[in-house]
N, C-alpha and C positions, 0 to 999 in steps of 0.2 A: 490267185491267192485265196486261200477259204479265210471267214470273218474270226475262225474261233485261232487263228493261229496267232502266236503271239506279238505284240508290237514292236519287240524286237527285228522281227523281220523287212522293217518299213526301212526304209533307208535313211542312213544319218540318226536310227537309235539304235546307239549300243549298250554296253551292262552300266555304264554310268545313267547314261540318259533313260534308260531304262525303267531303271530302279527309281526315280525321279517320277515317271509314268505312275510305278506302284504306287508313289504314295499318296497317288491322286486316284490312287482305284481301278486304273488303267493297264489294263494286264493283255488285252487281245485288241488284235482291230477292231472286233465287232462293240466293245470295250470303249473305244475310241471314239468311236462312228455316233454310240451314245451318251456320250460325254458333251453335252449340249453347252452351249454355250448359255452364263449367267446371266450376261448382259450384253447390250449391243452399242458402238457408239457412230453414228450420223456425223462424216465430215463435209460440215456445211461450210457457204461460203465464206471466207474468212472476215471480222469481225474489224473494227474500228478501235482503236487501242482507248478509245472512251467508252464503250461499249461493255468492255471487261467487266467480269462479277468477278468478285472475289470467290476460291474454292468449289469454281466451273469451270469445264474443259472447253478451248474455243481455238479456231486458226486464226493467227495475224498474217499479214505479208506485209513487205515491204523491201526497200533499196536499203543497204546498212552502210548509215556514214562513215564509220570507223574502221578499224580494224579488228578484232577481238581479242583481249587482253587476257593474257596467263597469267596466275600467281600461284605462287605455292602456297599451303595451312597447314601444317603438321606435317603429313604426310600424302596429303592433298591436293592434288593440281584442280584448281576453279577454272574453269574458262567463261569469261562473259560479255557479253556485248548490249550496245540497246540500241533499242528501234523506237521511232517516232514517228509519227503524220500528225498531222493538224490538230488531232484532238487530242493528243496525250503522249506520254513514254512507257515505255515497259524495257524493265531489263528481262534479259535471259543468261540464264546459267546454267552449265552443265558439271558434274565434278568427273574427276578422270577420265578426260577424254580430249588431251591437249593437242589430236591429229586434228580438231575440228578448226583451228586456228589456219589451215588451208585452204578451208574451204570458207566460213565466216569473214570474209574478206570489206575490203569499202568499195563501194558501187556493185558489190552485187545483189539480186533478188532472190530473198526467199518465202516460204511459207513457212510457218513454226504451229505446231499442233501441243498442245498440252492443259494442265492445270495450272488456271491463275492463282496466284498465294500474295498474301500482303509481307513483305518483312522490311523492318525498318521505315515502316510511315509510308514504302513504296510497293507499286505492284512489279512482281515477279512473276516469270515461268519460269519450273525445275524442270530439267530433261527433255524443252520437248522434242519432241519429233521433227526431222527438217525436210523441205521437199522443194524440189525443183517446182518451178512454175504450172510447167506440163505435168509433172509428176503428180501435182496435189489436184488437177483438174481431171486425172485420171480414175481418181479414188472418189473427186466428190459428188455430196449426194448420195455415195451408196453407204449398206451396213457392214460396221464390221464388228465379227465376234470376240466377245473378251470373257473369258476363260477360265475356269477357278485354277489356281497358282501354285508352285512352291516354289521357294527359292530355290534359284540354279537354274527353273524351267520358266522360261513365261511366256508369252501369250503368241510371241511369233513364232517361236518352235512349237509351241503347241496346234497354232493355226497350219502350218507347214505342214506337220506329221496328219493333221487334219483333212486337209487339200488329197494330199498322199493316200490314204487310207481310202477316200471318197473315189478316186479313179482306178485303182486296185481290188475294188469290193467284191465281192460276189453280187451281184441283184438277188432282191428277195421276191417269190410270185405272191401276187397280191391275195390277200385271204379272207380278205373285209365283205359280205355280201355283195354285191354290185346293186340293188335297191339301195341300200346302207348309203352309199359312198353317193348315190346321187342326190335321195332327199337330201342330203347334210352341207352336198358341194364338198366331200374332201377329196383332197388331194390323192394322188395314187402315194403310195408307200416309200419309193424308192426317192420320187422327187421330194418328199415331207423330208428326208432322212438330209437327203443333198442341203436343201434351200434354209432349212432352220439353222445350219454351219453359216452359209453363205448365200443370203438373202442379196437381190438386187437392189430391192428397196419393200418400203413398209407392207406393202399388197402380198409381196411373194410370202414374207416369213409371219406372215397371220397366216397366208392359207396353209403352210410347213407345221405352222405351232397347232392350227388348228386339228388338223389329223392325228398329229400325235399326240394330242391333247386327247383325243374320243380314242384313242387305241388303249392309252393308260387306262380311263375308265371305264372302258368296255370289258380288258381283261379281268380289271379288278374285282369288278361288279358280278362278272363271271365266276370268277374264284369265291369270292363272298356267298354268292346262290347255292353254290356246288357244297358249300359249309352246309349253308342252314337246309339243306335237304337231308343230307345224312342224319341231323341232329333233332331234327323235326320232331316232337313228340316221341322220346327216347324213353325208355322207362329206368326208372335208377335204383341201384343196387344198393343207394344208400338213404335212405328214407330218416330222416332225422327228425327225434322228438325235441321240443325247443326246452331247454335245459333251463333249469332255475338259478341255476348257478349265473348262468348270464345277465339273466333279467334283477340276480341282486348286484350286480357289479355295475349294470346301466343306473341302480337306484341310489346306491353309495358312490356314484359320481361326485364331483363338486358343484356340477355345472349341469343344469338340465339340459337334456337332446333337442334340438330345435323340432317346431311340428313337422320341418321337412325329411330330417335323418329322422322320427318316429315312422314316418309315413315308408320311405323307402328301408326300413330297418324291415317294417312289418313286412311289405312285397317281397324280401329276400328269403324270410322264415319260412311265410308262406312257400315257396318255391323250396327250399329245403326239407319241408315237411310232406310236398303234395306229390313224392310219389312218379315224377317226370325229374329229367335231367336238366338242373338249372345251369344255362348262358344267359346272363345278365351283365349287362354295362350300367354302372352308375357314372354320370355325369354331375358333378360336383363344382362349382367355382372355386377358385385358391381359398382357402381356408376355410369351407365351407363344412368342413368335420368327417371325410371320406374316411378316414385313419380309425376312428374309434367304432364304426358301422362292420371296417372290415374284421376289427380287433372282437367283438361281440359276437358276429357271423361264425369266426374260428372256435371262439370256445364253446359254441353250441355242437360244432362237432366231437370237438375234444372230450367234450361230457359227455359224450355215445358210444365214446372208447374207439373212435377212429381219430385218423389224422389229418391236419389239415397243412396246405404250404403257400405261403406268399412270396412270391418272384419282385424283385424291385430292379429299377435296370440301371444303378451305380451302385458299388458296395458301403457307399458312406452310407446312403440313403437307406440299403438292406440292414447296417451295421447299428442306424438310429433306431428302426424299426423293432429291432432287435432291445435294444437298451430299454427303451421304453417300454415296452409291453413287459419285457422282466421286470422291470421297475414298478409299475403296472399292479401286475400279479403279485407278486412282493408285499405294496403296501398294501393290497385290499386281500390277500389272504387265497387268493385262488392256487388252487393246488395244482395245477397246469406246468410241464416244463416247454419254455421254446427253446429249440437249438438255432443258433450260426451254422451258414457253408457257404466262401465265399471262396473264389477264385484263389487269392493271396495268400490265404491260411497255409500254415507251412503243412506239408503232408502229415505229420503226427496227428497235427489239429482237426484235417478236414478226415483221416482214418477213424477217429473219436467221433466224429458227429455225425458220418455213414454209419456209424455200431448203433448210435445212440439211433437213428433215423430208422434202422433195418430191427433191433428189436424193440423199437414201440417205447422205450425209453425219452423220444421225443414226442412230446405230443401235436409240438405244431413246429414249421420247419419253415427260416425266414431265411433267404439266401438269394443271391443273381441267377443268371443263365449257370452256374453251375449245378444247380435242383434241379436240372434237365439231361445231365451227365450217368453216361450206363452203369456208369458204378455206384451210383444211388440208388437204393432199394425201399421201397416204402411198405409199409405194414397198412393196409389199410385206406389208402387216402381220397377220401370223401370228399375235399373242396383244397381246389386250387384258386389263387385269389393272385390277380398281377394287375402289380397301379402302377401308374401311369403306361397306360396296356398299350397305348401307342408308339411305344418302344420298342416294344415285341410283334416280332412275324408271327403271321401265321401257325410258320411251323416250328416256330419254337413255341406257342402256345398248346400248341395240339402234342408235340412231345411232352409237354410235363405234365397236360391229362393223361397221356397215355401210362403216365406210371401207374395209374388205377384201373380198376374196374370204370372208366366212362364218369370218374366225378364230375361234381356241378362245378360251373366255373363260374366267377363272378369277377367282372375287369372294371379297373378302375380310371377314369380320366377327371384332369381338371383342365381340359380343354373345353371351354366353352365353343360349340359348334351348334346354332339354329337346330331343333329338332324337326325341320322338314329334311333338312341334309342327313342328321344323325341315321335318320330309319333307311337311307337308300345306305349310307356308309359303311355301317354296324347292322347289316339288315340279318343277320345270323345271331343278332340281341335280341333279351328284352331291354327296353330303355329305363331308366327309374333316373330323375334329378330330384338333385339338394338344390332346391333354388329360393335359399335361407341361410343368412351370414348367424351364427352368434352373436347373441345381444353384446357381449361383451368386448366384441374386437373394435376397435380403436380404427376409423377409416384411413388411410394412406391421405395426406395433403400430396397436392398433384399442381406441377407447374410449366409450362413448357414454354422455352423460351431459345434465343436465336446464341451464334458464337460470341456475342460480344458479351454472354454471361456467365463465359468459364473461369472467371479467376474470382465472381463472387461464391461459383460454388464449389470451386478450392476452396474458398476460405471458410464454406458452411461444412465442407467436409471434413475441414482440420477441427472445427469446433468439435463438432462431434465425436473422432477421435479422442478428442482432450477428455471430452465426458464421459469416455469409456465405451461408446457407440462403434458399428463398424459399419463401413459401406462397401455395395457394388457399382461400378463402373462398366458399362457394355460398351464394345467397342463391334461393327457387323464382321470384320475382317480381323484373320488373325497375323497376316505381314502383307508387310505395304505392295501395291502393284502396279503394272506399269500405268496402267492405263484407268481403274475403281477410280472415282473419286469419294471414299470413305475412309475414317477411320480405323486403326488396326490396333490391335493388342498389342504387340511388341514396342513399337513405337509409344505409342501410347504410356505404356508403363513407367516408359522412361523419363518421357515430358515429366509424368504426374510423381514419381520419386524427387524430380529436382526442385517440382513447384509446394512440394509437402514435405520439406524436410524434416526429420522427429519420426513421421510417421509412416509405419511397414506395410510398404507397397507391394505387390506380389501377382501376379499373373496366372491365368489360368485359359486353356483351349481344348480343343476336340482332336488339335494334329499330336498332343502329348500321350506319353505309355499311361494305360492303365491306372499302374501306379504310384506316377506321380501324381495324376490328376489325384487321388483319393489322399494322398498326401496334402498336397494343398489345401481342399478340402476342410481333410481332418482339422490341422492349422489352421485353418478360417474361420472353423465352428469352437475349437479352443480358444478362440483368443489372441491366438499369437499374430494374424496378419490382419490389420486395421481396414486396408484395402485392397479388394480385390478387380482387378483389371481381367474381365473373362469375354468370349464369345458367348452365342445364347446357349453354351453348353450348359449351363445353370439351370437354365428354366426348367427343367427337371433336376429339382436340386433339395440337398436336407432340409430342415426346418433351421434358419440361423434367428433365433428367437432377438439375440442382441443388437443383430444387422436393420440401420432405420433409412437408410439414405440408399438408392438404387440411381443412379443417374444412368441416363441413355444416349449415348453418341448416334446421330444419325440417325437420330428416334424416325423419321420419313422414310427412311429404306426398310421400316417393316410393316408389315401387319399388324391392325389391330389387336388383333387376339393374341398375335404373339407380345404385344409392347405390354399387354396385359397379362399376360402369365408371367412377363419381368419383372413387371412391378410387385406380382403376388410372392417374389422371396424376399419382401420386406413386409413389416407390417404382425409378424408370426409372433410378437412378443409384448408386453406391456405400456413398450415406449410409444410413443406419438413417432410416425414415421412420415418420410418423405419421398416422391418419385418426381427427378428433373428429367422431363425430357430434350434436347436439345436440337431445334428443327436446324437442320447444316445447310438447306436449300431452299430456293425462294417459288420451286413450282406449285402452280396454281390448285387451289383443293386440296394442300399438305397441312397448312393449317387449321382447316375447317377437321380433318381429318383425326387430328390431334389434339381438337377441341374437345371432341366426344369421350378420347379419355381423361382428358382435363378435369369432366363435371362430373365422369361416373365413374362410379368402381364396381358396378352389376357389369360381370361378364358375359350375358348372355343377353344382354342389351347391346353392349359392344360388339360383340359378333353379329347380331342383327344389322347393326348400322353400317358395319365393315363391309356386311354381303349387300346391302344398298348402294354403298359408295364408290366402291371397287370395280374398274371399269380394264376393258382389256386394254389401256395404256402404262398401264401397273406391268408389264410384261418387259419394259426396258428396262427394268430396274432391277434391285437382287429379287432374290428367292422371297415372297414374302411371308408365308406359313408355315410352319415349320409344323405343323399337324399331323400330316402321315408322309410317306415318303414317296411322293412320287416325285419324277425326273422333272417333269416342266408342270403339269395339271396343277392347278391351286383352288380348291374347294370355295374358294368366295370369290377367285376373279373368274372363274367357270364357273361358278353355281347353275347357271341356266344351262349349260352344255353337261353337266352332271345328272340333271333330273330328265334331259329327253334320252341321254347313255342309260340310267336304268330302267326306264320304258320300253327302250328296245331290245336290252338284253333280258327282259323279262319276255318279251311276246318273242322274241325267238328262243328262247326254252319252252315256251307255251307249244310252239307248233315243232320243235324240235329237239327234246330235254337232254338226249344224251349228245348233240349234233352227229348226229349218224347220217343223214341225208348228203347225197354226194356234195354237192354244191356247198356243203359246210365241212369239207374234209380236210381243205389248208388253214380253215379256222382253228379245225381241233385241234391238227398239228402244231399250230402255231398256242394255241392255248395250253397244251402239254408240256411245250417247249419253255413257257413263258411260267406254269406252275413250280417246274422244276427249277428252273433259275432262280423265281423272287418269293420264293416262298416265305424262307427266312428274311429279306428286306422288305417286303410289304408288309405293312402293316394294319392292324386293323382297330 
């Protein structure tokens, strides 16, 4: 079977199960094959029913005295039984599934694998898993994979089609230098692929992780180089004199520019005026003023009688960007028009603002991934500008320069990332930070505290509601699974409707269409939904000025820097705001962890501390960065595997720039192969 054929082919999936596959991104076996697994979970020896944490996975055993009892609920078959030894009781319950009432029998021995839950003053397992004596001593000790989910598929049929896929593969020939693979100790290619599904135990799936961990940053780093050569000292077609019209719109501000946005406003003019092709990344902290730098930068074009275009990567976000800056120019008098082009606009709309775009009617053009669409024609255009540029590939950056003559680019992040990382990352930048809040923003009050404080911050959140306030809600998961122990949005939502009656609850994720997400959205920034129950789809998200409360479920299953780009969609407005984090687990170093943003709201201190504390037992856990898009590699729990990857893809472009030398020829192939595929999902 070849890798690229579809997973339909594997056996026991068909166009149901299929399509199920799709919507997990899952479209080929090779597809499959890199569909890594999220998390892993260790069944270790089974636990003492005193022992139990509450909202931990653990095995019991035991002899079951009873029988197990069916009852109906609505439409509900419960089955339940309990188990005890010495040190305690535990009930277990299962819902629909009243065959188990043959097997749950009295005098016999089982093993039960699940999630402890407290209900009703007692400890509970829901669903777990049952296993014969020999059965559970066959499995323990080792790792098993658990899988990101959709309903209908979950994690056995996924591991199964997995297994499947693995013994059916094509082998790929290894393409890594052979020096490469020895200084580093990785793995060969074929067993990293196998053993990161199905590790034996902890040894095997560091050395699995580890490979493919140096493979991601090798290519990418690759791809990156290959950038900033072409780009090198380019000469520009568009040489820009810096426009007075700008510098009176920076002076009739309300609010003077901090020394930081003066400093990197001047580096970008400079770069605009000097004659080379400006690539510039600004790195900015959440509210640190990125929006009004890039809003200045454009009308110095536009004053030259070119055009300029900002890419944002949701249409609320494009659509605010938009309002504003007319608003903007409106009240301070600037004779400037921007246009909208968004995806949704019905075709009359988006016909209108191609016309308006193609004869120069538009002076400056704010829009998504549709500014990158062949049927936009630009007149002119001098600087492209995309914030939060971490959203965007490669090659969707490099399409909407191409709509010009080689304009200057300038990209925008509020990801705070250490600037030893940034320059190997962005090494195809120049770097410029805002590492300067505004005098006048009001610091976020920050609290982090355990489950037993969720009904005081229902009850902080209804307050706030009543005063007109709105809050977000993060939840890491967007439906429940078999095997996470996290919370989920859907679930979620629902609790918090029944426990906040009055007030409109409303949910938001990344598995939703387009345009609902921007419908909600919209409704959240109008007003109409009090609170919003989302995945970290947000953290790139509008400005919600009224929004003061951000609570975080599970605030331990992420990253620093991403709990902190959570909390920066509050805070954007007048009011005194708050961010609750909510620690759901008692491992060791989660609260020290959580401390750091307790006391600070400087995001590039937090990332410093992140990439100190951050150890590769961070790797059983979910995803924790959410910064660029790689598969398994995370920029602060590899940091130090990141900085010897661009050393060496540096001295092997030194001694071989285009890899033309034979012994680099399944490299190139494989680097061609690998341009072509993640062009667009890499991001930079």
């Amino acid at each position: 079977m070849k890798n690229q054929d579809s997973v339909r082919t594997l056996k026991g999936i068909g166009e149901k199960s299929g399509k199920l596959f799709e919507k997990l991104g899952v479209f080929t076996v090779d597809d499959l094959l890199h569909d890594y697994p999220r998390a892993y979970h260790a069944y270790e020896e089974p636990a003492a029913i005193g022992e139990l944490r509450e909202n931990e996975i653990f095995a019991v055993a035991g002899i079951l005295q009873k029988d197990a009892s069916v009852r109906r609920f609505s439409n509900i078959q419960i089955v339940t039984v309990s188990l005890k030894d010495g040190t305690g009781s535990l009930q277990l319950t299962w819902y629909n599934m009243p065959y188990l009432r043959n097997t749950l029998q009295a005098g016999t021995y089982h093993v039960f694998y699940g999630k402890v839950v407290k209900k009703n003053n007692r400890l509970t397992m829901e669903q777990p898993e049952i296993y014969s004596r020999d059965g559970y001593r066959e499995i323990m000790e080792t790792l098993q994979p658990v899988y990101a989910q959709t309903r209908g598929l979950g994690n056995k049929a996924i591991s199964r089609a997995v297994a499947q896929a693995l013994d059916v593969r094509q082998l790929e020939k290894e393409y890594l230098p052979e020096k490469l693979r020895r200084k580093y100790e990785l793995a060969e290619y074929n067993y990293a692929v196998e053993h990161i599904h199905f590790p034996k135990d902890r040894r095997e799936l560091l050395a699995a992780r580890r490979r493919l961990v140096f493979d991601e940053f090798f290519f990418f780093i690759l791809a990156v180089r290959g950038l900033k050569e072409k780009r090198s000292d380019q000469k520009s077609a568009w040489t820009i004199r810096l426009a007075p019209e700008a510098e009176e719109l920076k002076n009739r501000l309300p609010y003077r520019l901090t020394g930081a946005q003066e400093r990197v406003l001047r580096e970008i003019e400079g770069d605009l005026s000097g004659g080379l092709v400006m690539n510039r990344l600004v790195q900015g902290d959440v509210g640190s003023g990125k929006t009004i730098i890039a809003v200045l930068a454009l009308l110095h074009v536009a004053c030259n009688g070119f055009q300029g275009a900002l890419m944002a990567p949701t249409e609320v976000l494009a659509k605010q960007h938009y309002e504003n800056m007319s608003r903007l120019f409106e009240q301070y008098g600037v004779q400037k028009t921007p246009v909208l082009l968004t995806g949704s606009m019905t075709a009359r709309e988006k016909r209108i603002a191609r016309e308006k775009i193609r004869s120069h009617e538009a002076d400056i053009v704010i829009g998504t991934h549709a500014l990158i669409q062949e049927s936009v024609v630009y007149d002119n255009l001098a600087l492209v500008i995309t914030d939060e540029q971490h959203r965007f590939g490669v090659g969707q950056r490099e399409r909407l320069g191409s709509k010009g003559r080689e304009p200057h680019v300038l990209v925008m992040s509020a990801t705070p990332i250490p600037r030893t990382l940034a320059i190997i990352l962005y090494g195809d930048l120049d770097i410029s930070v805002i590492d300067e809040l505004p005098k006048n923003r009001l610091p976020v009050k920050n609290c982090v505290v355990g489950v037993g404080y969720r009904q005081k911050a229902y009850a902080f959140i209804a307050k706030q509601a009543a005063a007109g306030r709105q809050a977000y809600v993060i939840c890491p998961m967007v439906e429940p699974s078999e095997l996470l122990d996290a919370e989920n949005v859907l679930d979620y939502s629902r609790r918090l409707q029944e426990a906040l009656p009055g007030v409109r609850v409303e949910y938001l994720h990344g598995k939703m269409k387009g345009s609902e997400k921007n419908r909600i959205m919209e409704r959240f920034l109008a007003g109409e939904i009090q609170v919003l129950v989302s995945t970290t789809v947000i953290e790139v998200g509008v400005d919600v000025p009224n929004a003061t409360v951000m609570m975080i479920e599970n605030a331990e299953r992420f990253g620093l820097a991403q709990l902190h780009q959570l909390r920066g969609r509050v805070g954007r407005g007048p009011y005194q705001s708050y961010c609750i984090m909510v620690n759901c687990g008692d491992q060791e170093g989660t609260q020290e962890r959580l401390d750091i943003l307790n006391r600070s709201n400087d995001g590039f201190y937090i990332a410093s501390e992140d990439l100190k504390l951050r150890g590769p037992g961070d790797i059983f856990g979910l995803r924790q960065s959410g910064d660029l898009e790689f598969k398994l590699a995370d920029i602060f729990t590899d940091a130090g595997l990141l900085k010897s990857v661009s050393e060496e893809a540096d001295a092997l472009l030194r001694e071989d720039p285009a890899l033309q030398a034979e012994e680099h020829q399944e490299l190139r192939r494989k680097l061609d192969e690998y341009l072509e595929k993640s062009l667009d999902r890499l991001s930079l």
